[in-house]
C-alpha positions as CSV (number, residue, x, y, z in Angstrom):
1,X,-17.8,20.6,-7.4
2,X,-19.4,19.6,-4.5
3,X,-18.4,15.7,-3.0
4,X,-21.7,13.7,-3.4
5,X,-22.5,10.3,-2.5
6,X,-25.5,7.9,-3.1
7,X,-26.7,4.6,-1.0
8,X,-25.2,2.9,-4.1
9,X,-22.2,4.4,-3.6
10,X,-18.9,1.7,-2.1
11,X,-18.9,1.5,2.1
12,X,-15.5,3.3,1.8
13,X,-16.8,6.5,-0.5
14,X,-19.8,6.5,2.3
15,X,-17.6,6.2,5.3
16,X,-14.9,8.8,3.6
17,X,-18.1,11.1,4.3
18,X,-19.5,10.4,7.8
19,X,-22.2,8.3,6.2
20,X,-23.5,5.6,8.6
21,X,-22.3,2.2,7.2
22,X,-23.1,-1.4,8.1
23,X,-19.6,-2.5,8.0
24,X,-16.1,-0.2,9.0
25,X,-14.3,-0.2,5.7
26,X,-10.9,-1.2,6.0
27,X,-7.6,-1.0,3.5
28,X,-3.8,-1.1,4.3
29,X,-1.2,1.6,3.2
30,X,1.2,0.0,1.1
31,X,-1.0,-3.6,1.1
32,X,0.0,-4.2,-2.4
33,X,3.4,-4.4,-1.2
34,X,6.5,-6.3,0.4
35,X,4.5,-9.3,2.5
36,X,2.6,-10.8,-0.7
37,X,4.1,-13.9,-1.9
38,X,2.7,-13.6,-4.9
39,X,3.6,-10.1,-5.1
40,X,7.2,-10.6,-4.7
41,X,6.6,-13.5,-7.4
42,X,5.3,-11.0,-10.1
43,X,8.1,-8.1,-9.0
44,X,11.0,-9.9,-8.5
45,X,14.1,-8.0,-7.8
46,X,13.5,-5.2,-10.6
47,X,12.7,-1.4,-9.3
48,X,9.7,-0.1,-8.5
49,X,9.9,2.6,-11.0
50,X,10.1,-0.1,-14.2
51,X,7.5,-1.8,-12.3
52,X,5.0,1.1,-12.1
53,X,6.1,1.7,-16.0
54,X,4.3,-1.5,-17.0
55,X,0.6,-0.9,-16.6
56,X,-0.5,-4.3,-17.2
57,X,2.0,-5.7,-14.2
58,X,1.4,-3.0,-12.1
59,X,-2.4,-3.5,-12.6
60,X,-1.9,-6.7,-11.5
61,X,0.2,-5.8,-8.6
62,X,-2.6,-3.3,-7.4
63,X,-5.2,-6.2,-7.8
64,X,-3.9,-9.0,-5.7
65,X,-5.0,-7.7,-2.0
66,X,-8.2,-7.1,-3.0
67,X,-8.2,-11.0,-4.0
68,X,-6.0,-11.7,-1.3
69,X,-7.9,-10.0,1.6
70,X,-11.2,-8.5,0.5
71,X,-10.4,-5.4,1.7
72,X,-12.8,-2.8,1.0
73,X,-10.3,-0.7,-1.4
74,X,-7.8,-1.1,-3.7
75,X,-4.8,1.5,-3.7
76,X,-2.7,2.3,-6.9
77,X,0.3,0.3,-6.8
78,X,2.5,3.6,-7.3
79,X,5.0,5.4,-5.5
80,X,5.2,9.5,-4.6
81,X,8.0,10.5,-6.4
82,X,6.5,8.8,-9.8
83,X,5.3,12.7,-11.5
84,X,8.9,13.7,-11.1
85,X,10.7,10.5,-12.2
86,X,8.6,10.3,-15.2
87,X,9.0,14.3,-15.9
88,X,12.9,13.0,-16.2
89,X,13.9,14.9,-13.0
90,X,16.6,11.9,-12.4
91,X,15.1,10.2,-9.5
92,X,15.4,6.6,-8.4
93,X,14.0,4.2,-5.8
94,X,16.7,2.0,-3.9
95,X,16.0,-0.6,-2.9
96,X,16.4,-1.1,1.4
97,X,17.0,2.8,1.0
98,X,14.1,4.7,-0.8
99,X,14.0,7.6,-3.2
100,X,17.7,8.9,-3.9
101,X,18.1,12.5,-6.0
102,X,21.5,12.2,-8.2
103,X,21.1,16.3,-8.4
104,X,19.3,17.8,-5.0
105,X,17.5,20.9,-5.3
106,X,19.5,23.5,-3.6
107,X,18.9,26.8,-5.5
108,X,16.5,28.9,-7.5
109,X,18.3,27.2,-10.8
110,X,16.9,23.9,-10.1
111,X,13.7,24.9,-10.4
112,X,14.1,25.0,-14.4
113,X,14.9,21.0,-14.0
114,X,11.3,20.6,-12.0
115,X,8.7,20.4,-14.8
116,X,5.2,19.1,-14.6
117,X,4.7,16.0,-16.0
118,X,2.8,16.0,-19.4
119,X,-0.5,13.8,-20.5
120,X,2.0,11.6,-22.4
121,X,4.5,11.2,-19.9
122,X,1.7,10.2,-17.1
123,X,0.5,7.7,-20.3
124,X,0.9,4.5,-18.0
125,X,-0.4,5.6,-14.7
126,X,-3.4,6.6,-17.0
127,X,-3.6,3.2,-18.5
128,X,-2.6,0.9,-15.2
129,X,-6.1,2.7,-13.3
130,X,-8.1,2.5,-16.8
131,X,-7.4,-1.7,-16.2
132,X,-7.4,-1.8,-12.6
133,X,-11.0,0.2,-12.9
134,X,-12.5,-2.2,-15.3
135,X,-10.9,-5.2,-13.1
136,X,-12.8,-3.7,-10.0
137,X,-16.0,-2.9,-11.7
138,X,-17.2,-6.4,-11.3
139,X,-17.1,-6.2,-7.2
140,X,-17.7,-2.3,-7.3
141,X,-14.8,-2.1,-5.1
142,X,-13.1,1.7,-5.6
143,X,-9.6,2.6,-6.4
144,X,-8.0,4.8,-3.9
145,X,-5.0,7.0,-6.0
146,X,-2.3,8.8,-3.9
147,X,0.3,11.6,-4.0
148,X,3.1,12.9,-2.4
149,X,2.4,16.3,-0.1
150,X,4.5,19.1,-0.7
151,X,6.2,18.8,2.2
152,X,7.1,15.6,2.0
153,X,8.2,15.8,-1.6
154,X,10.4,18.1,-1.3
155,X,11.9,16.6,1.7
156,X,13.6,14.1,-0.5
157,X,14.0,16.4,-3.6
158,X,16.3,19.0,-1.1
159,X,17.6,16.3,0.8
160,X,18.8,14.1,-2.3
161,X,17.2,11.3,-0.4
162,X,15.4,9.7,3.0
163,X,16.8,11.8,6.2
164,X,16.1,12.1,9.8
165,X,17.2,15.6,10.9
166,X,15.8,17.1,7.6
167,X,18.6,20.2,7.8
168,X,18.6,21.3,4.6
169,X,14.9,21.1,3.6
170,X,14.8,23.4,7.0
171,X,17.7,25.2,5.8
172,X,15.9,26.0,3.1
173,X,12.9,27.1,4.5
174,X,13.8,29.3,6.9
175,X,17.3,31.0,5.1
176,X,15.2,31.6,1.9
177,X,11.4,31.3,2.1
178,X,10.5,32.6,-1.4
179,X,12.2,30.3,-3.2
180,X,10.2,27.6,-0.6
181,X,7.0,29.3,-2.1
182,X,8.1,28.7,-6.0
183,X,8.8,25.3,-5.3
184,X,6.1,24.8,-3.2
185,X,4.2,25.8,-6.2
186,X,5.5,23.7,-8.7
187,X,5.0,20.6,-6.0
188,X,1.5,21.6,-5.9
189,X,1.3,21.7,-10.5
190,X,3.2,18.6,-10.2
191,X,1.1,16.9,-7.3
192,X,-2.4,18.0,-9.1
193,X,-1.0,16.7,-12.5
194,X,-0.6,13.3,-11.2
195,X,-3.9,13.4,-9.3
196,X,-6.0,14.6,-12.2
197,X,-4.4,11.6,-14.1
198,X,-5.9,9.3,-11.5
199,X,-9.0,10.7,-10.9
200,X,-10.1,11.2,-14.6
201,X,-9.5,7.7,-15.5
202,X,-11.8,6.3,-12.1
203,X,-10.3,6.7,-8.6
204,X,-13.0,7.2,-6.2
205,X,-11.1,8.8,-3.4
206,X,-7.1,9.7,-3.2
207,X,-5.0,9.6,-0.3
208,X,-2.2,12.8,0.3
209,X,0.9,11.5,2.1
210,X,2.7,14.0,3.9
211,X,4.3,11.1,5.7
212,X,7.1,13.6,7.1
213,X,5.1,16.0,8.3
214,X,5.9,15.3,11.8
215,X,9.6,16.5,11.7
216,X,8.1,20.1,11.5
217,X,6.8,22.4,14.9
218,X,3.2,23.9,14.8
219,X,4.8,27.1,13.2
220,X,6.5,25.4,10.5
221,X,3.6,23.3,9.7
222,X,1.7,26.6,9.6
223,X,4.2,28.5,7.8
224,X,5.7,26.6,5.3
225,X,3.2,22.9,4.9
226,X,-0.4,24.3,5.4
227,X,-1.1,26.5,2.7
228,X,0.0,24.4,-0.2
229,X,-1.4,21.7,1.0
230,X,-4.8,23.3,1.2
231,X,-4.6,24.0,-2.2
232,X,-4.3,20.5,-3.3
233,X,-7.1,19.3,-1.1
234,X,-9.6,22.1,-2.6
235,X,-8.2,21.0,-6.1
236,X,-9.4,17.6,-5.2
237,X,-12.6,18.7,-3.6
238,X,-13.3,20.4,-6.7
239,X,-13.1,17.1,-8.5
240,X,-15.9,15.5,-6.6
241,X,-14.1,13.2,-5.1
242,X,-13.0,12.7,-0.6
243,X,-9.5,13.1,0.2
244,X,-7.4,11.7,3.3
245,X,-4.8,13.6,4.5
246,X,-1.8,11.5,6.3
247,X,1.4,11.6,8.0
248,X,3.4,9.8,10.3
249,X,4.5,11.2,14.1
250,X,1.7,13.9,13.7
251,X,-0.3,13.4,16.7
252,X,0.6,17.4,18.2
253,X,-0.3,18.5,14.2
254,X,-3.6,16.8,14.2
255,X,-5.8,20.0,14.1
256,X,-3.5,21.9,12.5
257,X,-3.9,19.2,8.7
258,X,-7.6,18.7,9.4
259,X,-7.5,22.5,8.7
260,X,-6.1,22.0,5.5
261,X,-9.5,20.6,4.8
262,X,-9.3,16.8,3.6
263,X,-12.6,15.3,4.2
264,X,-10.5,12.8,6.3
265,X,-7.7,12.7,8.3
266,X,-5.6,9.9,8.7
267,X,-3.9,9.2,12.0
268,X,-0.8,6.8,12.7
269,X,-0.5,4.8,16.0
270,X,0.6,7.3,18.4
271,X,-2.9,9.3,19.1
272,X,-5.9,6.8,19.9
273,X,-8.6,7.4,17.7
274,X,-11.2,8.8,20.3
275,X,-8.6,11.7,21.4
276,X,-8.4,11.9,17.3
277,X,-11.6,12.4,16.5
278,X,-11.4,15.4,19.1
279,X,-8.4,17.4,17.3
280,X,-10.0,16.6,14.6
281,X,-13.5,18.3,15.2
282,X,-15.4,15.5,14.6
283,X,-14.0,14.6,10.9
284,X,-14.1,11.3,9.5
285,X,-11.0,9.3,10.5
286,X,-8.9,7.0,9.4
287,X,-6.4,3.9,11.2
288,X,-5.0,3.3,13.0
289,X,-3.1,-0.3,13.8
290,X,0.3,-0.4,15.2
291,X,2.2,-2.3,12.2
292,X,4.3,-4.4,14.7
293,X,1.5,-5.3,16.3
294,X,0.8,-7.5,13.5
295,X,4.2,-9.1,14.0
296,X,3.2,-11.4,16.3
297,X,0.7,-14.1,15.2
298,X,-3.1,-13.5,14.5
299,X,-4.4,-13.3,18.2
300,X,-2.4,-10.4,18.9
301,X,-3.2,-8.9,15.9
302,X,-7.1,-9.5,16.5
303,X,-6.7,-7.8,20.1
304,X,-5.2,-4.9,18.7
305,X,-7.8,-4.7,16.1
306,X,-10.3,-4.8,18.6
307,X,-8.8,-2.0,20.4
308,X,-9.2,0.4,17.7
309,X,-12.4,-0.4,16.7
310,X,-13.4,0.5,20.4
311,X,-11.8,4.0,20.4
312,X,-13.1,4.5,16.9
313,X,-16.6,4.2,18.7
314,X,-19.8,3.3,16.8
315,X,-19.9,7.1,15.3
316,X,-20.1,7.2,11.7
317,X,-16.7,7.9,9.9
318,X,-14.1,5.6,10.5
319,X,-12.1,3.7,8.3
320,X,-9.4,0.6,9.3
321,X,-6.1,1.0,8.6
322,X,-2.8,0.4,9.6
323,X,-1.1,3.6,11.1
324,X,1.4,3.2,8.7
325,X,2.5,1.0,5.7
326,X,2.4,-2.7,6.1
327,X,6.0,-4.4,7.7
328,X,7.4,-6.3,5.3
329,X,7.8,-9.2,8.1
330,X,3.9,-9.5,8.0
331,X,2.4,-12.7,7.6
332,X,-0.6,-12.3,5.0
333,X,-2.9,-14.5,7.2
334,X,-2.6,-12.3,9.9
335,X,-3.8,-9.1,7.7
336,X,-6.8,-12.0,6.8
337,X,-8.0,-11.9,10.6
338,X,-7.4,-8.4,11.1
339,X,-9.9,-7.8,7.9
340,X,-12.1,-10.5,9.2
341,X,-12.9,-8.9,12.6
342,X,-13.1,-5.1,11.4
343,X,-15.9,-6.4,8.5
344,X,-17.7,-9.1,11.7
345,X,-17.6,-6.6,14.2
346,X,-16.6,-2.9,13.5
347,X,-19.8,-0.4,13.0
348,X,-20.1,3.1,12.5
349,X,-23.6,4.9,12.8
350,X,-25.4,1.5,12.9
């Protein structure tokens, strides 16, 4: 199914497809998240997983930038390793930590404990975009759903948890690269399961982390990341609806994802957006803010801001964003400004 778009479409569905906009959309990975007062009012010191289990909390939880900020998106309040927790693969999320694996995925017999989720078990993502859509509809402000990327996923579910050399997920790959490809294969059910669930119930666009991405070389990307990952992306394309491909320390993988084939690729700090756009071959793009640089009063953060928007250019098909997840240290009047002077003064084909 071809991705289609109409002048009534949202400024962020337009500017996912090089559409010429008044404004530069902006939204902020993980913006539902740790800053909010009100948000750590409603969540409290319970896990993220119970959390995402009660659709009419984490509803609200998805709701309250939009309110706070009048950001051009809301993002599922979710986390990537959600499929597999509710498919009872025995994950959880700690907190300070991140996800932790009691039983890692080391051999070809842990596969059997890797199932796709079913209809029922993805029940309350269903129902928390269901009332998050009809929330939104009001404003005609889209939801943006997310996954995990294979490589990413599988990062943690080999690991047994967050790492910084990745050895055995490497391990893995290299000492026995068949049993990579089954599991990459179930990452990819898994990953389109929780996608559909999303999309069929209202998401306008979804967003593909493979946050981790940049531990791998250009052949390892190529090898073992690219090819199941291009089959999620032409899974979503099928569906009708943009995707944004992202990861963190990728700036020497840049080409390399856009070939993958989101209809947007989403760049962290490190590469300014101008050199971006040129990996990219002219593809819509998406950031990129320095977090910290919101760290240190609104001025700053404005500057910085600014600075973006000028490597971004006045092309058509860019969208604001931090080039990674909101700090947890960020003052929520800050985030105000930064949205401020992106909608007053950022421009893309006008």
């Amino acid at each position: 199914m071809p991705i289609t778009t109409t002048r009534d479409d949202p400024v962020l569905v337009r500017a996912c497809r090089g559409e010429p906009v008044d404004h530069v959309p902006v939204w902020f990975m993980r913006q539902a998240g740790r800053s909010l007062p009100e948000y750590q009012a409603l969540r409290g010191t319970g896990s993220i997983l119970d959390a995402v289990a009660d659709p009419a909390l984490a509803c609200e939880i998805t709701l309250q930038p939009v309110r706070r900020y009048g950001v051009d998106a809301a993002v599922l309040f979710s986390d990537i390793v959600v499929p597999y927790h509710l498919a009872g693969f025995g994950i959880d999320v700690v907190p300070g930590r991140g996800p932790v694996i009691a039983e890692p995925v080391r051999a070809e017999a842990d596969l059997e404990r890797l199932s796709v989720p079913t209809a029922r078990q993805l029940a309350p993502v269903a129902e928390t975009v269901t009332r998050a859509i009809a929330e939104l509809a009001a404003t005609d402000t889209p939801l943006v759903g997310f996954a995990g990327a294979p490589f990413t996923v599988a990062s943690y579910l080999i690991e047994g948890g967050p790492s910084r050399e990745f050895g055995q997920v490497k391990s893995l790959m290299h000492r026995d690269p068949a049993l990579w490809g089954r599991l990459s294969d179930r990452l990819v059910q898994v990953t389109t399961a929780f996608l559909e669930v999303q999309i069929a119930n209202g998401a306008r666009a979804v967003q593909l982390f493979d946050s981790w991405a940049g531990a791998l070389t250009r052949d390892e990307y190529r090898r073992f990341a690219l090819e199941p990952t291009a089959r999620i992306l032409a899974w979503v394309a099928s569906r009708g609806v943009p995707s944004i491909l992202f990861g963190v320390g990728t700036g020497e993988l840049l080409d390399l994802m856009a070939s993958a084939g989101p209809t947007v690729m989403g760049v962290d700090w490190r590469v300014d957006l101008d050199e971006a756009r040129r990996r990219v071959g002219g593809r819509p793009v998406q950031g990129n803010l320095d977090p910290a640089r919101c760290l240190a009063g609104a001025d700053l953060a404005v500057a910085a801001a600014r600075e973006v928007l000028a490597h971004a250019g006045r092309e058509p098909g860019h969208i604001f964003n931090l080039g990674h997840g909101v700090l947890p240290a960020t003052d929520p009047d800050v985030l105000a400004a930064v949205v401020r002077v992106v909608h007053d003064e950022g421009r893309a084909g006008r």
